[in-house]
N, C-alpha and C positions, 0 to 999 in steps of 0.2 A: 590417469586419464578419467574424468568423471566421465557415469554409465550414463544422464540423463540428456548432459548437454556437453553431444561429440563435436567438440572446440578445444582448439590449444587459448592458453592464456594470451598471446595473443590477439584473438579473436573479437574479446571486450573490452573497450573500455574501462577505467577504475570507475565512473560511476554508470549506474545502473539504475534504470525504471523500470517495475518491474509491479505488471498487471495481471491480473487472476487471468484474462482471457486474452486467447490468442490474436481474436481478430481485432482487437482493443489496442495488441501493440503492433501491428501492421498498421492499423488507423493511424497512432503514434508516431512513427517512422517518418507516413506518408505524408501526414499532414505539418509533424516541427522539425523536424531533421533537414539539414541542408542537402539539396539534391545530391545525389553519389553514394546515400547510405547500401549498406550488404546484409543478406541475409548470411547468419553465423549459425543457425539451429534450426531444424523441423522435424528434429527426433522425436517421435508421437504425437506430433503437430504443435509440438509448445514453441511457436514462432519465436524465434530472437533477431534482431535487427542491430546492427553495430553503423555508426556517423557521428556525423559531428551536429552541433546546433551552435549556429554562430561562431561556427569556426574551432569550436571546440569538442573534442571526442566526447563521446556521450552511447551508450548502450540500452537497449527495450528488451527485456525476458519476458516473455508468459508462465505463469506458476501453478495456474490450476487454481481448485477452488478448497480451504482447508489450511492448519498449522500442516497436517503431515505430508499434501501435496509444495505447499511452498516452503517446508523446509528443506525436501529433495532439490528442488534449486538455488536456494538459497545458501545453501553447503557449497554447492558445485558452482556459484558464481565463485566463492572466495576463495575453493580453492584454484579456479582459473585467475583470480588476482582482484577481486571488487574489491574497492574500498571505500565506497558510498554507497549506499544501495536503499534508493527512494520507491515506497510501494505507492502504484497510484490506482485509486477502487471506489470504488463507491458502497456506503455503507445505510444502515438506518437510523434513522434518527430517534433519539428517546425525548431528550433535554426541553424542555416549553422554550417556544424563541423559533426555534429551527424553520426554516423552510427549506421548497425543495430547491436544491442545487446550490444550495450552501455550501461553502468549505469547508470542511473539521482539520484541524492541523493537531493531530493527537502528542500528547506529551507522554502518556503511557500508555500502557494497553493490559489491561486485566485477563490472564488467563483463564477462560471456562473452559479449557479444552485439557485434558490430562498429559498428551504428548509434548505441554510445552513443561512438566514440573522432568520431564524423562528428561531433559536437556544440563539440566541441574542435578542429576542423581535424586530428585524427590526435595533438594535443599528450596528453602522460600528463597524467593526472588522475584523484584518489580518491575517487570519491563518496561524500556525506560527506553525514550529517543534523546537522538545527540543533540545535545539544547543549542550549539550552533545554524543546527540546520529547521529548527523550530522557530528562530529569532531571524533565521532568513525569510522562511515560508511565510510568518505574518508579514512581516515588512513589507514582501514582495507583496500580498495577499493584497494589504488594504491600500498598495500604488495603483494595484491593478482596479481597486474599488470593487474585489470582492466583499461577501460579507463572510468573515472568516471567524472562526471558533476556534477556542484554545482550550483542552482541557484533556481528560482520561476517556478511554472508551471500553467495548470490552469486546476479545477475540475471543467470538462463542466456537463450539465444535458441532452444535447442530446449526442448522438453518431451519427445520422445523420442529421447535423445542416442543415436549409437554408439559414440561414444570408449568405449573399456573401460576399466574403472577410474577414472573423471574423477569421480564422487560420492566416491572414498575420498579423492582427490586432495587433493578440494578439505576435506575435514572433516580432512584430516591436519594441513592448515593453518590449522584452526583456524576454520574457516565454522559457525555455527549450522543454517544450513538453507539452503535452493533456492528462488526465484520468479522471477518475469520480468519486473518492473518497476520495481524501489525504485532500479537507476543512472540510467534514465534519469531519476526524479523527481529525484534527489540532484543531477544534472551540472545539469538544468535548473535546479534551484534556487539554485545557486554563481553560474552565467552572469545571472539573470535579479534576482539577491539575494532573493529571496522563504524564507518560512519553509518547511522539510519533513522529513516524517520517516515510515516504515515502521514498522507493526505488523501482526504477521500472527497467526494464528494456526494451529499445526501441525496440517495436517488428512492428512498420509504419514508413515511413519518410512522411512526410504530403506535397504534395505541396500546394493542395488547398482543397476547402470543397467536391471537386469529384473528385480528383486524390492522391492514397498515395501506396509508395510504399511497399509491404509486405513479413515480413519475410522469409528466410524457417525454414521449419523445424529441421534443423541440426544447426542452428545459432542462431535459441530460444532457445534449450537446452541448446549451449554455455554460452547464458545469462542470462537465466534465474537458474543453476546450481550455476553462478559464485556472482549473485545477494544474494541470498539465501545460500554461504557462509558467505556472509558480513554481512547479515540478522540475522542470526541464532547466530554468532560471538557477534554483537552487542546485542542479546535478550538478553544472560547470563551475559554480561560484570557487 
């Protein structure tokens, strides 16, 4: 029985969307899910929501913010039985091009966080999403007439860095954007064979490590509504 999220396997879904915040996947439930969904978790208030969308079984986890807070549920989805597990978040943006409430449909995710080489015994590894559900997400993306981005991003382990210069670093190399989670789902997904993949939606433009520009409030709902179709699209496909 996992310690974080008191559910039998039963309880979920095989696939799974799964947001840093809790009220993010209550919003989730209430707003895409066919009426009748259940609440399955509020062990520490990490909301989970178990329903269907369109008829089909589909589950919402909250993860916290962090590789080491999402990889405590991310363990405890697969051992209750996920086998898709779609993270949907919003990130920053580095890349020139970007605006806000963009799509990032990430293909790997760069670890700058140490807890994700602990996953590997310290061995290199590139986390990496399931190229089925990446070839979904754009497809869906650009039906939907989002503007959608396809590339690397990087899962930091701070949110207030002080390396200088480490945001231009990493966009010089070619990173779409910054979040704090999509390695640790990626590594867990290679190790455990399960499906996964990151979609965010850009709610900073980053210039540097003390200047980024922030959304409002009416252009995160644009994005993150229109994320969370493609999300929810791809969980049942």
């Amino acid at each position: 029985m996992p310690i974080h999220l008191r559910a039998d396997p039963s309880d979920y879904a095989p696939a799974v969307l799964v947001p840093g915040d809790p009220r993010r996947a209550k919003y989730i439930a209430d707003t895409f899910f066919d009426p009748g969904f259940r609440l399955v978790n509020d062990e520490r208030g990490a909301l989970g929501f178990t329903g269907t969308f369109q008829g089909k079984p589909i589950s919402v986890q909250s993860v916290g913010m962090g590789c080491a807070s999402a990889g405590i549920y991310y363990n405890e989805l697969i051992q209750l039985g996920a086998q898709r597990i779609i993270r949907v978040g919003t990130a920053g943006g580095l890349a020139p091009g970007l605006q806000m409430a963009d799509t990032v449909v990430a293909i790997s995710a760069t670890a700058d966080d140490p807890v994700v080489a602990q996953m590997t015994q310290g061995e290199a590894h590139s986390p990496t999403a399931s190229w089925n559900l990446v070839e979904l997400a754009v497809n869906r993306g650009r039906e939907l007439g989002a503007r959608v981005h396809v590339g690397p991003i990087v899962s930091s382990g701070l949110f207030y860095d002080p390396r200088q210069g480490i945001m231009q670093r990493w966009a010089d190399r070619g990173h779409l954007a910054v979040e704090m989670e999509a390695a640790m789902l990626y590594t867990l997904g290679a190790i455990h064979k399960v499906e996964t993949l990151c979609v965010c939606t850009i709610s900073d433009l980053i210039t540097d490590e003390n200047n980024a520009e922030r959304i409002s409030d009416d252009d995160m709902k644009i994005g993150v509504d229109r994320m969370m179709q493609i999300a929810c699209d791809v969980a049942i496909a």
